[in-house]
N, CA and C atoms as a LAMMPS dump frame, in Angstrom:
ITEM: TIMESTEP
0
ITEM: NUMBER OF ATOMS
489
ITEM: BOX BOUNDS ff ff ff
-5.0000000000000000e+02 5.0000000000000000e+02
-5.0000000000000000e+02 5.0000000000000000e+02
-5.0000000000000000e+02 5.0000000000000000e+02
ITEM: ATOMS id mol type element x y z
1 1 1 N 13.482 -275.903 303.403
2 1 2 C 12.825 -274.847 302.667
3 1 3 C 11.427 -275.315 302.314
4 2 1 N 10.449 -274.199 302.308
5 2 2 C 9.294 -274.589 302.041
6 2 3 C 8.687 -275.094 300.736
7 3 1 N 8.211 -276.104 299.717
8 3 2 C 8.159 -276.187 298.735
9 3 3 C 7.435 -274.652 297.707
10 4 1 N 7.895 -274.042 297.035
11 4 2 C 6.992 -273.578 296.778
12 4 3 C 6.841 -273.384 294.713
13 5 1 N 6.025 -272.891 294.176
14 5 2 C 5.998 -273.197 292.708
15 5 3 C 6.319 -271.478 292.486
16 6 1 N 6.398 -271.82 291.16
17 6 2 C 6.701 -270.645 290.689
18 6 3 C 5.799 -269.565 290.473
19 7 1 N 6.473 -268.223 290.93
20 7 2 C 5.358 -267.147 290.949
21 7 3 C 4.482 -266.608 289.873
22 8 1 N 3.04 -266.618 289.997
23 8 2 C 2.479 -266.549 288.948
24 8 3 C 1.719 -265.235 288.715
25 9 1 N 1.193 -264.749 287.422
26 9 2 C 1.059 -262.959 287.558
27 9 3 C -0.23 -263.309 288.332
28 10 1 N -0.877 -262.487 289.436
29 10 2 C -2.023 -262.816 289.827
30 10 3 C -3.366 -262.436 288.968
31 11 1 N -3.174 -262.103 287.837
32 11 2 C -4.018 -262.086 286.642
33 11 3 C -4.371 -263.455 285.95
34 12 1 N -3.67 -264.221 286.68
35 12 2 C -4.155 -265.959 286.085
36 12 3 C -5.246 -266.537 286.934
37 13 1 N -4.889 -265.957 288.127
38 13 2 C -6.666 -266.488 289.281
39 13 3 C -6.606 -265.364 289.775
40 14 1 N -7.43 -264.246 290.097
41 14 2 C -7.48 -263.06 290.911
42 14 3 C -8.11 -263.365 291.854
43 15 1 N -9.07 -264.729 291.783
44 15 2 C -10.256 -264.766 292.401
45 15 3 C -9.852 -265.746 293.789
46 16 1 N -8.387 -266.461 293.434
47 16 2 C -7.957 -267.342 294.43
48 16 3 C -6.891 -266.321 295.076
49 17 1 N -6.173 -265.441 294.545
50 17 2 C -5.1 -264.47 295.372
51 17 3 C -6.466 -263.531 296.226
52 18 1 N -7.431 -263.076 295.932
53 18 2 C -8.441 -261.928 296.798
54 18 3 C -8.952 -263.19 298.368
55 19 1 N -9.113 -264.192 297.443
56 19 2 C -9.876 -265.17 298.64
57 19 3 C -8.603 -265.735 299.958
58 20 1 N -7.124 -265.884 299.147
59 20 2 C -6.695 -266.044 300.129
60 20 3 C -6.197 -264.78 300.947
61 21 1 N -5.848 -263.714 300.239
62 21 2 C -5.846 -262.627 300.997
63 21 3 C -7.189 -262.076 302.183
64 22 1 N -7.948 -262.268 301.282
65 22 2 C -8.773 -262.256 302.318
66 22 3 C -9.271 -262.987 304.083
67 23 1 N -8.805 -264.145 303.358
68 23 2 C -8.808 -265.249 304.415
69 23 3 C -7.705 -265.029 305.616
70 24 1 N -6.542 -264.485 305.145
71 24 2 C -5.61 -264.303 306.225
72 24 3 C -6.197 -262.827 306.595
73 25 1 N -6.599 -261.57 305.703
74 25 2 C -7.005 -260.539 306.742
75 25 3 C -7.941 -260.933 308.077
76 26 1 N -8.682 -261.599 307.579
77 26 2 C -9.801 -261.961 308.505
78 26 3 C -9.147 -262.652 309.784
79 27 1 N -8.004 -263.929 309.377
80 27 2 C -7.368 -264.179 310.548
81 27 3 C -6.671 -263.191 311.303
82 28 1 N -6.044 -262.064 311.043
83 28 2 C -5.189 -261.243 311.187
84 28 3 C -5.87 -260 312.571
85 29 1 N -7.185 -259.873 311.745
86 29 2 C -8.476 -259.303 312.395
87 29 3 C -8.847 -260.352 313.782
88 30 1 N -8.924 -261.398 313.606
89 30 2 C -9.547 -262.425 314.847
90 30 3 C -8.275 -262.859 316.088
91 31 1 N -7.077 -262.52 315.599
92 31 2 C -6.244 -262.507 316.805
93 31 3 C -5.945 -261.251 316.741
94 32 1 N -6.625 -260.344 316.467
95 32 2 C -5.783 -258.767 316.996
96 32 3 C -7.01 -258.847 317.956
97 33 1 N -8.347 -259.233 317.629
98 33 2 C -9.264 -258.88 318.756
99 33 3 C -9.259 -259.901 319.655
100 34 1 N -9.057 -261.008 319.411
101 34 2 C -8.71 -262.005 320.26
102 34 3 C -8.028 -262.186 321.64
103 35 1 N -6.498 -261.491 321.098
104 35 2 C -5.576 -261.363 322.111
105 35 3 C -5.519 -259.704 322.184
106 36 1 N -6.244 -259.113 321.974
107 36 2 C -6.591 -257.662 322.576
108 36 3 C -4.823 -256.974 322.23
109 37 1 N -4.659 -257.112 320.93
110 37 2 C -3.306 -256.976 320.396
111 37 3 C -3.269 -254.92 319.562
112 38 1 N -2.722 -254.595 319.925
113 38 2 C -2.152 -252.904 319.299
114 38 3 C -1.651 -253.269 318.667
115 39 1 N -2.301 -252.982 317.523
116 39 2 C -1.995 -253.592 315.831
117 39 3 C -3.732 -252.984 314.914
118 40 1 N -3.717 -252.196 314.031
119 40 2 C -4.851 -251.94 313.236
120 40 3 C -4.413 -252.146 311.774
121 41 1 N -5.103 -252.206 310.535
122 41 2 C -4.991 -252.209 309.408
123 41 3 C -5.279 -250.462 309.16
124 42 1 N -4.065 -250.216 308.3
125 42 2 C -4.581 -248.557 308.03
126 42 3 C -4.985 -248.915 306.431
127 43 1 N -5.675 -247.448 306.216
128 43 2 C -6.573 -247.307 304.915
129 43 3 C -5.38 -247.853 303.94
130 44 1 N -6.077 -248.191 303.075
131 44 2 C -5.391 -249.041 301.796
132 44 3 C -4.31 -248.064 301.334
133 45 1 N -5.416 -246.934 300.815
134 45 2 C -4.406 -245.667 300.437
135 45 3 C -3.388 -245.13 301.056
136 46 1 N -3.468 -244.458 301.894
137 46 2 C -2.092 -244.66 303.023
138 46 3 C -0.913 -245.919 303.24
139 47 1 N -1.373 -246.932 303.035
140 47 2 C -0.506 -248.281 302.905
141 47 3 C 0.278 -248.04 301.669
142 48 1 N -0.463 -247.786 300.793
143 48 2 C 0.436 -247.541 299.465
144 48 3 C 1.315 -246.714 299.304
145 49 1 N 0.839 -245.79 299.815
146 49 2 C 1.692 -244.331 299.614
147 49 3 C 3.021 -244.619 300.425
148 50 1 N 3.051 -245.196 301.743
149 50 2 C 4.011 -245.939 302.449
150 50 3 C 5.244 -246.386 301.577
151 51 1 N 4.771 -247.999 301.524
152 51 2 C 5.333 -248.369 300.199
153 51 3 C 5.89 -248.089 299.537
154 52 1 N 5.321 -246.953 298.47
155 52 2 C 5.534 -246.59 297.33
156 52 3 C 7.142 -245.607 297.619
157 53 1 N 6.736 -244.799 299.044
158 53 2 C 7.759 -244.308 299.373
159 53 3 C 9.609 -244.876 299.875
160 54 1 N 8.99 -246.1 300.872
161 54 2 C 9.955 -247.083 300.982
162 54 3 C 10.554 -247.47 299.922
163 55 1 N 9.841 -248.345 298.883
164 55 2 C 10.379 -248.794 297.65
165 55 3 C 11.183 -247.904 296.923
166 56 1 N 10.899 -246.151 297.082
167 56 2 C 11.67 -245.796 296.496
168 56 3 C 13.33 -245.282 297.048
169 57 1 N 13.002 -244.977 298.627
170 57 2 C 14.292 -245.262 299.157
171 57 3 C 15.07 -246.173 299.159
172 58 1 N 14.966 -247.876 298.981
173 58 2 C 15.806 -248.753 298.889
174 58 3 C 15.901 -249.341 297.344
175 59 1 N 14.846 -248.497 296.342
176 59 2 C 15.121 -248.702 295.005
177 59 3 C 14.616 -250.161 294.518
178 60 1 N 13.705 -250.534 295.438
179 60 2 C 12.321 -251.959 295.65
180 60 3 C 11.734 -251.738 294.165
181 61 1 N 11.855 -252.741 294.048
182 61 2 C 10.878 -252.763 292.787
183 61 3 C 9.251 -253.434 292.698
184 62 1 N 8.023 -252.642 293.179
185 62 2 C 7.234 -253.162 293.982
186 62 3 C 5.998 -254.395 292.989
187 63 1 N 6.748 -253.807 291.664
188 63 2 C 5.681 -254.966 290.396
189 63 3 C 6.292 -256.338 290.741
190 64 1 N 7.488 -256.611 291.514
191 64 2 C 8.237 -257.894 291.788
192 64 3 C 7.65 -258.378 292.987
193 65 1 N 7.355 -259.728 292.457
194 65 2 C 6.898 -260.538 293.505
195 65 3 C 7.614 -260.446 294.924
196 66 1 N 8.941 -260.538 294.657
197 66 2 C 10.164 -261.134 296.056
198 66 3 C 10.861 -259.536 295.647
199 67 1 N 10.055 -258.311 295.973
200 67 2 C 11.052 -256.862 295.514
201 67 3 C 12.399 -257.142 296.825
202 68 1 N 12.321 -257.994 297.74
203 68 2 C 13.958 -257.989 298.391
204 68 3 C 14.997 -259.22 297.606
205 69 1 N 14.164 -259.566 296.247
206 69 2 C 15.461 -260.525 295.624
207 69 3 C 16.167 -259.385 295.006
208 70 1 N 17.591 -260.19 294.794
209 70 2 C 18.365 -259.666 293.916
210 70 3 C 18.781 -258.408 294.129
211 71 1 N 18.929 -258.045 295.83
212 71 2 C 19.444 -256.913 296.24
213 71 3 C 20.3 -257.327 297.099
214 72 1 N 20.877 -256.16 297.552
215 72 2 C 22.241 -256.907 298.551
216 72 3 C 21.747 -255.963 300.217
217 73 1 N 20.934 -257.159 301.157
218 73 2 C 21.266 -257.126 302.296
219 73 3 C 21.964 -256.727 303.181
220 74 1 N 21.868 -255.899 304.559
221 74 2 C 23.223 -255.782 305.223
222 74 3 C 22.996 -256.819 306.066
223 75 1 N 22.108 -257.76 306.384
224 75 2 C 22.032 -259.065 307.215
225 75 3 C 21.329 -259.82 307.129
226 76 1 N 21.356 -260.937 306.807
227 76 2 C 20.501 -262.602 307.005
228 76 3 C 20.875 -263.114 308.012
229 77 1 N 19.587 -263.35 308.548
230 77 2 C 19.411 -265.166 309.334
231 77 3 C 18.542 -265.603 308.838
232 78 1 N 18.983 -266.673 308.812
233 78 2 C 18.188 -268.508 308.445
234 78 3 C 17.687 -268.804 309.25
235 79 1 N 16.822 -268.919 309.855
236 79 2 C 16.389 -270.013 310.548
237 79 3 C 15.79 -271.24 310.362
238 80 1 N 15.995 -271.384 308.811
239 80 2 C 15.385 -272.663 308.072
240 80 3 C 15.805 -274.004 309.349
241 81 1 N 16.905 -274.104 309.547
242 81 2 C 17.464 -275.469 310.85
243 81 3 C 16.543 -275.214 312.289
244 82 1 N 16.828 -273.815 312.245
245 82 2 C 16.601 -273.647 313.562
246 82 3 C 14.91 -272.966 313.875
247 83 1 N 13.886 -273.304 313.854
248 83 2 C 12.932 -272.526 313.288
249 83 3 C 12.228 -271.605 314.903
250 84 1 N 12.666 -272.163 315.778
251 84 2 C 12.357 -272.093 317.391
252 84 3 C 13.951 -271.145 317.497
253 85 1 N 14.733 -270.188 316.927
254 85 2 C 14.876 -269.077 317.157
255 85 3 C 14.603 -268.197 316.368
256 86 1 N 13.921 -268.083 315.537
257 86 2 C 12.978 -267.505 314.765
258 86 3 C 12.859 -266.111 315.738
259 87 1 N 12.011 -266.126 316.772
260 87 2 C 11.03 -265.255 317.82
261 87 3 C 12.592 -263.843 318.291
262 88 1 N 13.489 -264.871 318.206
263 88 2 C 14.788 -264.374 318.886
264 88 3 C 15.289 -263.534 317.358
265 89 1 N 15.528 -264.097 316.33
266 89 2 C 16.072 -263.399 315.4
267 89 3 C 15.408 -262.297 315.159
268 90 1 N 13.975 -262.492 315.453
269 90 2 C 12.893 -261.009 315.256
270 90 3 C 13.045 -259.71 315.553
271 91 1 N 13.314 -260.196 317.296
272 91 2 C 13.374 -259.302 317.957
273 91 3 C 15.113 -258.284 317.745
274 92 1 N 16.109 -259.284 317.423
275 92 2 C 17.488 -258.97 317.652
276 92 3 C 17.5 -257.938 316.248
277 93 1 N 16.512 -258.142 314.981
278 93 2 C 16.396 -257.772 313.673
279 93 3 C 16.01 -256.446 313.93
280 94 1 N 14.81 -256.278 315.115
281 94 2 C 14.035 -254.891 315.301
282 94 3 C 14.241 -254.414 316.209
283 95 1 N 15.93 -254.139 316.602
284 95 2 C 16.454 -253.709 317.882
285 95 3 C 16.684 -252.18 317.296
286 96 1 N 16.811 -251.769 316.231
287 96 2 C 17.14 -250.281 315.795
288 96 3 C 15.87 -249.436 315.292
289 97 1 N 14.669 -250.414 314.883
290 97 2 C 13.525 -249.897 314.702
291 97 3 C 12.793 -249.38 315.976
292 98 1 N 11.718 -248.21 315.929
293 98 2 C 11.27 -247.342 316.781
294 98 3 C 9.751 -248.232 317.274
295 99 1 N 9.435 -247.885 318.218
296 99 2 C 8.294 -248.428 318.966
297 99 3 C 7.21 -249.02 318.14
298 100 1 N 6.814 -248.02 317.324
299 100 2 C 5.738 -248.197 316.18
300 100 3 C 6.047 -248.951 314.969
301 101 1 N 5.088 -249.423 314.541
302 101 2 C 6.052 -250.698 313.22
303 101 3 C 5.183 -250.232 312.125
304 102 1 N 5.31 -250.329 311.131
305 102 2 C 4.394 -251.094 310.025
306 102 3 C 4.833 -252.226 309.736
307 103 1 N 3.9 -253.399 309.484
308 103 2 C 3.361 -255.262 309.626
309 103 3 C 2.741 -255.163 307.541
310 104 1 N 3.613 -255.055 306.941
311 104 2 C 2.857 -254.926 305.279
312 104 3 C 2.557 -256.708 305.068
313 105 1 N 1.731 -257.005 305.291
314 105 2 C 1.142 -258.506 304.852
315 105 3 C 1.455 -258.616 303.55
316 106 1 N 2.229 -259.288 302.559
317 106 2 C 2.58 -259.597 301.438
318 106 3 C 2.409 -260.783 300.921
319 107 1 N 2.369 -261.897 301.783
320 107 2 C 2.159 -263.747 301.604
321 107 3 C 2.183 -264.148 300.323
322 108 1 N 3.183 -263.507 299.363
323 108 2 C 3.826 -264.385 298.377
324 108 3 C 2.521 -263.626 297.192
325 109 1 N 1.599 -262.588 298.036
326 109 2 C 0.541 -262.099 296.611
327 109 3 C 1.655 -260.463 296.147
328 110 1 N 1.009 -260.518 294.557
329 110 2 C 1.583 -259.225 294.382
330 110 3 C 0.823 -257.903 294.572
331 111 1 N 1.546 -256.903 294.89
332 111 2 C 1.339 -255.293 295.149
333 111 3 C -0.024 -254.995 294.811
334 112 1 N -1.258 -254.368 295.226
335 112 2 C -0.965 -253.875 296.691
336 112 3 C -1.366 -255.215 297.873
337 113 1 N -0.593 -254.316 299.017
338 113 2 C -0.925 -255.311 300.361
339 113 3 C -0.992 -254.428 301.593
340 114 1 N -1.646 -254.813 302.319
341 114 2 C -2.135 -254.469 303.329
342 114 3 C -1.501 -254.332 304.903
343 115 1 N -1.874 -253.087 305.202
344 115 2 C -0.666 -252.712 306.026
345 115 3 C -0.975 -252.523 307.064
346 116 1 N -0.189 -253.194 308.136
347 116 2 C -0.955 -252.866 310.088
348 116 3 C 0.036 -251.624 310.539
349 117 1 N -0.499 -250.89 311.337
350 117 2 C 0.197 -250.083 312.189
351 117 3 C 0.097 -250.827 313.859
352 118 1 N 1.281 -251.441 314.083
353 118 2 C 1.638 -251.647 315.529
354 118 3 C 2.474 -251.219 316.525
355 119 1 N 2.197 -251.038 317.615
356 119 2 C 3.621 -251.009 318.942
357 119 3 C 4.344 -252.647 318.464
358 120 1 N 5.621 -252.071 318.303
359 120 2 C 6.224 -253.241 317.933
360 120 3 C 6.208 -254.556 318.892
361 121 1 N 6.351 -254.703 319.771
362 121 2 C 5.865 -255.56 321.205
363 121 3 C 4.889 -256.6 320.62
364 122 1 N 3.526 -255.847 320.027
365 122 2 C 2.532 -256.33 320.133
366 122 3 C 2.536 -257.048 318.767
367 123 1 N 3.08 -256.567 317.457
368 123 2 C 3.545 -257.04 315.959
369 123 3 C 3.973 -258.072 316.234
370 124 1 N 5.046 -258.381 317.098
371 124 2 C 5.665 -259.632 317.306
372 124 3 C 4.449 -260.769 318.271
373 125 1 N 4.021 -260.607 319.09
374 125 2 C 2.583 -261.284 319.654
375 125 3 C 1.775 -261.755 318.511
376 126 1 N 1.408 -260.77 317.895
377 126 2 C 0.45 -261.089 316.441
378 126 3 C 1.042 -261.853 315.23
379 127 1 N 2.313 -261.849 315.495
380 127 2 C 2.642 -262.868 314.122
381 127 3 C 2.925 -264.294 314.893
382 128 1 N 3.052 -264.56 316.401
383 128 2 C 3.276 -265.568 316.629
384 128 3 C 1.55 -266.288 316.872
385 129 1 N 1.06 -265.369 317.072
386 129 2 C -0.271 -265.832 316.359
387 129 3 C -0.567 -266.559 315.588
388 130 1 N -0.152 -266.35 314.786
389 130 2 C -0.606 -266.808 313.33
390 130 3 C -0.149 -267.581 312.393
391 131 1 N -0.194 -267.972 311.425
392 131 2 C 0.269 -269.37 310.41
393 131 3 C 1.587 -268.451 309.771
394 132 1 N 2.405 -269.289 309.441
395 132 2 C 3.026 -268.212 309.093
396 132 3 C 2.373 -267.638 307.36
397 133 1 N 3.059 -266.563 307.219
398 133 2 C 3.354 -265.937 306.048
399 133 3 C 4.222 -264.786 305.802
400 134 1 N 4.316 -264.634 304.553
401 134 2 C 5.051 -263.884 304.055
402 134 3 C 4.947 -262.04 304.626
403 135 1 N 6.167 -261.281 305.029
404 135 2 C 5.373 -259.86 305.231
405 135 3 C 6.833 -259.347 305.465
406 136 1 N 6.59 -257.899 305.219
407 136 2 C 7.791 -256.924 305.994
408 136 3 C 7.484 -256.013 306.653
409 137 1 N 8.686 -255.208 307.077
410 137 2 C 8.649 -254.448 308.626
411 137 3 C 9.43 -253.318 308.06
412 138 1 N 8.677 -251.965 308.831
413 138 2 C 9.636 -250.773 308.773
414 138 3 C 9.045 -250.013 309.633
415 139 1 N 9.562 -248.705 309.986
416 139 2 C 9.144 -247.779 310.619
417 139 3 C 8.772 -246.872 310.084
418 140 1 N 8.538 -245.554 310.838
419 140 2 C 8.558 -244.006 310.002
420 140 3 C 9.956 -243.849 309.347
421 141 1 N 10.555 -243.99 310.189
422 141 2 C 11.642 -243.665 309.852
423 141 3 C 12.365 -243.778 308.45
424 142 1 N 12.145 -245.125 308.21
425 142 2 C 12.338 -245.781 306.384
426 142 3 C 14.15 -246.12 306.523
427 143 1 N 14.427 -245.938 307.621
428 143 2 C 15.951 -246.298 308.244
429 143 3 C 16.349 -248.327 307.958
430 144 1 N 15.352 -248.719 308.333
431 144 2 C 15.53 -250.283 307.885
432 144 3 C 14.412 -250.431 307.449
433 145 1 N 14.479 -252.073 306.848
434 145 2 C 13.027 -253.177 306.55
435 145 3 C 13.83 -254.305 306.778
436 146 1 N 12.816 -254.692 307.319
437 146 2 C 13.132 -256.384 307.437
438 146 3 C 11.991 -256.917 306.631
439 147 1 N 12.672 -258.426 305.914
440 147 2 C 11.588 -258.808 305.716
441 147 3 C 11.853 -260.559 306.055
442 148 1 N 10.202 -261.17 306.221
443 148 2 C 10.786 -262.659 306.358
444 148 3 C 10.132 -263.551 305.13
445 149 1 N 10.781 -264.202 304.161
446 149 2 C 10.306 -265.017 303.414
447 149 3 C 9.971 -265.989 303.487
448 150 1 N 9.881 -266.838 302.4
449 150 2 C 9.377 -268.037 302.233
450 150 3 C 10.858 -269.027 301.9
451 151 1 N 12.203 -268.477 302.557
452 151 2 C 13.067 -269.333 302.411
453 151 3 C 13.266 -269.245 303.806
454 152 1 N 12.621 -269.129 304.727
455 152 2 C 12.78 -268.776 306.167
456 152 3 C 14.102 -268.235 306.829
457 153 1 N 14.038 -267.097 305.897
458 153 2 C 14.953 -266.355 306.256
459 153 3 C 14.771 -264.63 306.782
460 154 1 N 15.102 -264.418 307.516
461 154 2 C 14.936 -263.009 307.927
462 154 3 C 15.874 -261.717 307.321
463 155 1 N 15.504 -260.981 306.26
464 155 2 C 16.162 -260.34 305.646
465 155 3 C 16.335 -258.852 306.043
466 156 1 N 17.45 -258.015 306.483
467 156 2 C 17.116 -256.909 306.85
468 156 3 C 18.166 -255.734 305.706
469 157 1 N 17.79 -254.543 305.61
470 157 2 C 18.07 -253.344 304.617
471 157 3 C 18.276 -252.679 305.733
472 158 1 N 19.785 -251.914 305.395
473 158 2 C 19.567 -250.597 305.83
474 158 3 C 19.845 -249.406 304.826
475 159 1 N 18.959 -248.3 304.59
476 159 2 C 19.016 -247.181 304.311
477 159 3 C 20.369 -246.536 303.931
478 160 1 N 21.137 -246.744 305.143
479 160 2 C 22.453 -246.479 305.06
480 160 3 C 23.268 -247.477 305.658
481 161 1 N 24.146 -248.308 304.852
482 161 2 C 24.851 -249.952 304.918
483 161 3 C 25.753 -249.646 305.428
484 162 1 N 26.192 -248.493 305.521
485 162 2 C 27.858 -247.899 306.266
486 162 3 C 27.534 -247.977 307.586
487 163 1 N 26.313 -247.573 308.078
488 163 2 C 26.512 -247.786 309.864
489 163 3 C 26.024 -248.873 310.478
């Protein structure tokens, strides 16, 4: 597990949560143009409204740092041992999700965060891109989310746990 400290309100440094947020948009931006990746950041506002909507279908609590603690999952994988099937758990996670993704960048900052619209194909290209961090996944649909933390685990919701 990754070391990490305890979550702090981002009203104690705003100025170090904007800079590192920032720092990963910018990476986020340099391998989407990089590797010529289908993946954009949509308007802030629209990201939220997203969100706001999701959160309220799975009853997310979005002022919470970790809004997938302390809910009950219909599936985990770990890949904390195994970190090289990671790529595999991704894909096996976003086998019921639809072509198009939303990529909500979250990296352990709190609400709001910033949201890509991708062909899912290419979401998965772009995060192997990159360092990791913290983020979740859904569709239009609002049928699942996955999300992957900082216990390197891949967490997925469904909408409806019966099917």
């Amino acid at each position: 597990m990754m070391a990490r400290g305890i979550p702090k309100d981002p009203q104690d440094n705003p100025t170090k949560n904007f800079n590192m947020a920032n720092s990963l948009t910018k990476d986020i931006e340099d391998a989407i143009g990089r590797e010529t990746i289908d993946c954009d950041f949509i308007p802030d506002e629209n990201g939220t409204q997203l969100i706001i909507r999701l959160a309220e279908k799975f009853s997310f609590e979005i002022k919470q740092l970790f809004m997938w603690a302390n809910k009950n999952p219909a599936e985990v994988y770990d890949y904390q041992k195994t970190p090289n099937q990671w790529e595999h758990l991704l894909l096996r996670s976003l086998a019921n999700f639809s072509d198009r993704i939303f990529l909500v960048v979250t990296n352990e900052d709190f609400f709001p965060w910033k949201v890509l619209d991708c062909k899912k194909d290419n979401c998965i290209k772009l995060l192997t891109e990159l360092p990791y961090f913290e983020y979740f996944i859904f569709d239009d649909s609002m049928d699942y989310v996955l999300f992957d933390t900082h216990d390197n685990a891949l967490i997925l919701f469904h909408s409806n746990p019966t099917n």
